[in-house]
N, C-alpha and C positions, 0 to 999 in steps of 0.2 A: 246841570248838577253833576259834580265830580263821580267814577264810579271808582266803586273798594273794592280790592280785591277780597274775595270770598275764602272759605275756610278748605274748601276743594284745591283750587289754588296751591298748596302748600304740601306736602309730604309727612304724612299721618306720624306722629312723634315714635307710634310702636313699630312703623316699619321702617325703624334707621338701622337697628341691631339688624334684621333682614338682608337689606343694601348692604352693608358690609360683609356677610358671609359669603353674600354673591359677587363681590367682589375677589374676595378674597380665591375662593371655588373656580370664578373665570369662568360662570355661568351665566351672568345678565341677560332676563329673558331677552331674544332679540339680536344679542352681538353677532351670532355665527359660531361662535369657538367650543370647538370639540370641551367635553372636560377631560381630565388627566383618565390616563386609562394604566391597567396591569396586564399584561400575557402571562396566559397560565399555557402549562403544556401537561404531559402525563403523569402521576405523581409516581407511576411505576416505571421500569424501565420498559421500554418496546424491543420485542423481540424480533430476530429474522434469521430467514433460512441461507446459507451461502449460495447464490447463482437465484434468490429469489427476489421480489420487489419488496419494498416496507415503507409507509406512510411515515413521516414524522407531522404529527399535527399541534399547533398553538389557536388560541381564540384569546379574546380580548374581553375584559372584564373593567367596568359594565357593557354589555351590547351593543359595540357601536359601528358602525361600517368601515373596513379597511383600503377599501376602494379606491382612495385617493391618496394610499398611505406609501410608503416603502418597505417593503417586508422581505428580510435578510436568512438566511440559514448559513450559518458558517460553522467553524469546528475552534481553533483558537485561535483567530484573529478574523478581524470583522470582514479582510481583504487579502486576499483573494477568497470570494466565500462560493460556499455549496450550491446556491441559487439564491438571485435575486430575481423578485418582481415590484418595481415601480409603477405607480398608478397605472396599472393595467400590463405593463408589458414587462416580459422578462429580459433581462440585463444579461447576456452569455458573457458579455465582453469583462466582466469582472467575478469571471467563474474560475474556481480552479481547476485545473489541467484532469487532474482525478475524476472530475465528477462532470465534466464535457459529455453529452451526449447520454448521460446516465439521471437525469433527472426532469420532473414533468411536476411542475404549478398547477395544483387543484384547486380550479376558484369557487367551486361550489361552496356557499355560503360565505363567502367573501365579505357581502352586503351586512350580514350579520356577525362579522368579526371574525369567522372563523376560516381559519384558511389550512393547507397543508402540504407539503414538501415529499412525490415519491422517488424514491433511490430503485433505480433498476438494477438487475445483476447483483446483488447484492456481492462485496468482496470483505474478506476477513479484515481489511485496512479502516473497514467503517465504522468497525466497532468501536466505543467508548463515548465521548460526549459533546452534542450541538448544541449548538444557541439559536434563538429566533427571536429575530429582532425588527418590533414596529415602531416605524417613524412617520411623525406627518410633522407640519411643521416648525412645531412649536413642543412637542412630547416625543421622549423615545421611551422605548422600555425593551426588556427581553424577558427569556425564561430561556431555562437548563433544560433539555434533554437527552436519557440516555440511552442508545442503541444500542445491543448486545447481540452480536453476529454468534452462531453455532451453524458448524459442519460435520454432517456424520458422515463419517468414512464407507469405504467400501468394504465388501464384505470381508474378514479375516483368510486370510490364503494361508494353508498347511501344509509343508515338505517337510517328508519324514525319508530319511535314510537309516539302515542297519548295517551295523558291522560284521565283520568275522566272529567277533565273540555275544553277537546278541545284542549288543549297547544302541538302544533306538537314540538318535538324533535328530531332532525336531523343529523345525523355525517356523514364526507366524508372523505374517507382516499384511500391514492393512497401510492404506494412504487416503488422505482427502479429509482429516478432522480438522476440527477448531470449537474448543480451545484444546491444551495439549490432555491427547485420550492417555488411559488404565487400560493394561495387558494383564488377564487372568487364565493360566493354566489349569485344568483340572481334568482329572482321570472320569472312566465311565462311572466310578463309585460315586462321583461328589467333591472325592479330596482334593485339595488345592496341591499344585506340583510345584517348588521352587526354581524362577527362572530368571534367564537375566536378558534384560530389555534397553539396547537404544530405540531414542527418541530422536525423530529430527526435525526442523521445520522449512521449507520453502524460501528462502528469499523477496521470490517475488511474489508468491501467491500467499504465505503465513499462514498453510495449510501444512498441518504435522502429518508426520509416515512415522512408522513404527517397526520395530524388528525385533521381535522374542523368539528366542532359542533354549532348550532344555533336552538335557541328558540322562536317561533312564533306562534300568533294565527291558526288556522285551518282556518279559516275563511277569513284572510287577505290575503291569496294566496291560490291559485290554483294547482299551482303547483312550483318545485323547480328544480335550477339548478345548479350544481357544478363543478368548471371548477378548471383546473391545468395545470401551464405553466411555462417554466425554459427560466432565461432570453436569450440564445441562439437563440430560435425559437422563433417566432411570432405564431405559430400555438400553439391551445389551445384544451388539453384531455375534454372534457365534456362529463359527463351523468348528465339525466335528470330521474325527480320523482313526476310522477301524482297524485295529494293528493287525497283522496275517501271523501264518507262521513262519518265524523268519527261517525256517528249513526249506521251507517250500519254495522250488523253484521259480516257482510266478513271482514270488515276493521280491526275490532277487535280483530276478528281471527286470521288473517296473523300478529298481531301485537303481539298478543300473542306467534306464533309459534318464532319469532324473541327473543322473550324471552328467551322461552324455549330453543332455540339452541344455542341460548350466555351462556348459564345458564349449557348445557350439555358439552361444548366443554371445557367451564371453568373446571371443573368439572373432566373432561378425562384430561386435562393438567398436573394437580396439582395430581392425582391420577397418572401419566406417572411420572412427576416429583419424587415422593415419592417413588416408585418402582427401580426407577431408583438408588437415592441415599440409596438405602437396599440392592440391589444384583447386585451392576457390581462389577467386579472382580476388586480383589487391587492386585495392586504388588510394591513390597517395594525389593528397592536397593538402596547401597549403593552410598554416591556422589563419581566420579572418584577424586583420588589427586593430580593426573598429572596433572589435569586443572586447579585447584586451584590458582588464585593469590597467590605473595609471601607476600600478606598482609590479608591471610586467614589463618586462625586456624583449621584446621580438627580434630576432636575429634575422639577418638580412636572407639570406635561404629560408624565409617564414614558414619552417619549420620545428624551429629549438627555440624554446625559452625559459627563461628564468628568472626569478624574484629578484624586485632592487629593495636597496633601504631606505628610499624615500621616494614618495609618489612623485611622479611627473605628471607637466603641466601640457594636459591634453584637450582638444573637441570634445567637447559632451554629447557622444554621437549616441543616439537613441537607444541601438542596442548595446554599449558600452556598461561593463560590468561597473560598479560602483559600491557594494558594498563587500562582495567576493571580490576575493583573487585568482579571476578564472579566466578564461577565454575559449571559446568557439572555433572548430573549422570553419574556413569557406563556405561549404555547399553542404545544402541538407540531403539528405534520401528520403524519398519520398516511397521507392518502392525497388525493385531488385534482391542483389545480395551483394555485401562490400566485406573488403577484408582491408588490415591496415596492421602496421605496428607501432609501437609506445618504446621506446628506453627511455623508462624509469633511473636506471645506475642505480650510483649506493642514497640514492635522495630517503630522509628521514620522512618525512611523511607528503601525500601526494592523494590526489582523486584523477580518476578516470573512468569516461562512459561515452553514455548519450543520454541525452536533453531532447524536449520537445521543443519544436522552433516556437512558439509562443511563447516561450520561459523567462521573466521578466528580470529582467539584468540590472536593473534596479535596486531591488529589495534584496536581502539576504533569506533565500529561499532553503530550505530544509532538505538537504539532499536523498529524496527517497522515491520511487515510483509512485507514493499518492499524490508529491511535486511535481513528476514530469520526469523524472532523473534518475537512470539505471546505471549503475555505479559498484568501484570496488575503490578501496583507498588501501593504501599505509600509512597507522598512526599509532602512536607509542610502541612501535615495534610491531603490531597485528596486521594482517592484512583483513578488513571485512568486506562483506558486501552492503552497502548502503541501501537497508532497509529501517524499516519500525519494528520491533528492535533490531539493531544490527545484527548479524549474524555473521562469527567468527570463520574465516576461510584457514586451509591448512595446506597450503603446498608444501612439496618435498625440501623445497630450500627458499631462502628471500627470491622475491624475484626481480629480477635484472630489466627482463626484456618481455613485452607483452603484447601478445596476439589478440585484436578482436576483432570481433564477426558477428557482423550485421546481415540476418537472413529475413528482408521482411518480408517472403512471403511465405516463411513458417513464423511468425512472429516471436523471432527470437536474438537474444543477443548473449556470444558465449566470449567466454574469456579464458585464453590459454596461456602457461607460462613457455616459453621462445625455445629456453636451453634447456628443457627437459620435457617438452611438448605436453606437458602434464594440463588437464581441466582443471579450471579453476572454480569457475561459477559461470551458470546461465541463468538467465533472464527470462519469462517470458513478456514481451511486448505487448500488448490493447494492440488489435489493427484498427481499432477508432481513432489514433492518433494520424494526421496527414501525413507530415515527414517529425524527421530525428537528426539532430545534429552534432556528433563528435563534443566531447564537454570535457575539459581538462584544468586543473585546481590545485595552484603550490601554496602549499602555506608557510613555509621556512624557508631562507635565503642559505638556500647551499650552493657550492660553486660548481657543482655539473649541473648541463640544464636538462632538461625533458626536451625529447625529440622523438618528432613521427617521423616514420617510412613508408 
């Protein structure tokens, strides 16, 4: 006797609408597959102290383990990013130059989605906003977070000088804030004194100094007070400065010695300065050709070059510039002290530094020390230093001809103009970086070239 299939057999008619949601979800008890997930991160911003550590942390919503995922932290672009960890291990090789050596993968609770990214040393460059981004095979997602770097300065410093006729002279300067600090004058009553305040900020650190000065009777105050505060905190750096009688010969005295030690330190700078640019050692090499863009001219003394008007058909050699118009010295420095020169001429606009040897010649990389790249240019007439934000340089005239000086074992790179011996801008360097290599960048076809000596 034939057998029938039974009413078991078949697929109960109320759980079709079921079957398709599970379909649709990509949950089918049994398949394996993750369902879609969200990363969430802080809804506030995270705060940090400059020279401290700071977590940025993400988790995964619903609860699922990231263990086998790829999990990204980058700033604005996915590549070169802040730290990467792949099922289990961290990826340096696709880290950016900035954040080498300064960051540490926390996997606790990894298993349960949540994971977290700490930044060592915290530096003013860090501030503003990351992304964190999990992948596993088949789902990506991310989430926004925003870090918010503060530096409070050092303590308010007070020089007070007196004149002949009474008139107190006063400056107060503090260094080491972030973001850019408030300078408040005030007498021992309370009252506010009108004063007038530059502000500057660092180059390479993005750490502001301040310099307030105000001029008032002797007589209408007693004494002075000068306070310094960054909008972050409420709380306010103050010292304070007991005025004497300025008849009194001690007052005079100590006001004199204040002279005198402005007068000697001046003095010792400018004498360090002039020594300095007489006998540090130069070393003169050739620029490498293999980095060369295909829209650079290397002259046969591979030294001088200049911009063509149509690429040439060159090796696509590895470290070969491709998307800049740059090119590389030779040889990196890994440690010492070098000296070299740049003729610049009357060229319209132009870059020069140093570059980290890891610097990928590839991509068009953002010329800044969070890149890897200490630098000063001429463009639209300015000369800056190539930072975040740039920050405007002012020598005495254009410059022609330019001195730089590689000290790595005070971690510093300074830049001087040639014909007028005058500073331009310093650097200072990470000694976390191995070596540095000479970086130079035309971007208009003029017909004198750039040449090192």
């Amino acid at each position: 006797m034939a057998k029938t299939c039974g009413r078991d057999a078949f697929w109960p008619i109320g759980s079709v609408p079921l079957l398709l949601l599970h379909l649709l979800s990509g949950t089918i008890p049994g398949n394996g597959r993750k369902a879609d997930f969200k990363v969430l991160g802080p809804s506030e911003p995270v705060w940090a102290m400059v020279g401290g550590n700071v977590d940025l942390p993400c988790y995964l919503s619903p609860e699922i383990s990231a263990e086998d995922m790829e999990l990204r932290w980058y700033r604005d672009q996915p590549s070169p990013a802040v730290h990467v960890h792949r099922k289990g291990k961290d990826v340096p090789e696709e880290q950016m130059a900035l954040y080498q050596g300064r960051t540490t993968f926390l996997k606790d609770g990894v298993a349960q989605g949540r994971a977290s990214v700490r930044i060592h040393n915290v530096i003013t460059f860090d501030n503003g906003m990351f992304h964190c981004q999990f992948n596993d095979s088949t789902v990506s997602a991310e989430a926004t977070l925003w870090l918010r770097v503060a530096g409070l300065g050092s303590e308010p410093r007070i020089q007070v000088q007196v004149d002949q006729d009474g008139v107190v002279q006063a400056e107060c300067t503090s260094a080491g804030w972030y973001p850019e600090p408030q300078v408040e004058w005030r007498d021992f009553q309370g009252q506010t004194l009108h004063s007038e305040t530059n502000i500057s900020v660092s180059p390479t650190t993005g750490l502001w100094a301040v310099a307030s000065s105000l001029t008032v009777p002797s007589k209408a105050v007693s004494g002075l007070a000068c306070s310094v505060s960054s909008p972050p905190f409420p709380e306010k750096k103050v010292s304070r400065y007991q005025l004497s009688d300025p008849a009194s010969g001690l007052f005079l005295s100590i006001a004199w010695k204040i002279v005198l030690s402005l007068f000697l330190a001046a003095a010792v700078l400018v004498a360090a300065i002039t020594c300095l640019l007489r006998k540090h050692p130069r070393v003169i090499t050739p620029l490498y050709p293999d980095t060369a863009s295909s829209k650079l001219f290397l002259f046969m003394d591979g030294k001088s070059v200049i911009q063509l008007i149509f690429s040439r058909k060159l090796p696509n050699d590895l470290g070969r510039f491709v998307s800049d118009t740059c090119v590389l010295d030779w040889e990196p420095f890994p440690s010492g002290r070098h000296s070299w020169e740049v003729e610049v001429g009357r060229r319209k606009v132009w870059i020069l530094g140093m570059c980290v040897e890891s610097l990928d010649q590839k991509a068009r990389v953002p010329k800044s020390p969070q890149h890897g790249i200490w630098a000063v240019e001429l463009y639209k007439k300015e000369h800056q230093a190539r930072t975040f934000p740039r920050v405007r340089l002012h020598p005495p005239q254009p410059l022609y001809r330019v001195r730089v000086l590689l000290d790595c074992d005070a971690d510093t790179l300074t830049f001087y103009s040639v014909d007028d011996r005058c500073l331009i801008c310093t650097f200072s360097v990470p000694s976390c970086f191995v070596s540095l290599q000479p970086f130079f960048c035309l971007w208009t076809r003029d017909p004198s070239p750039l040449t090192m000596y």
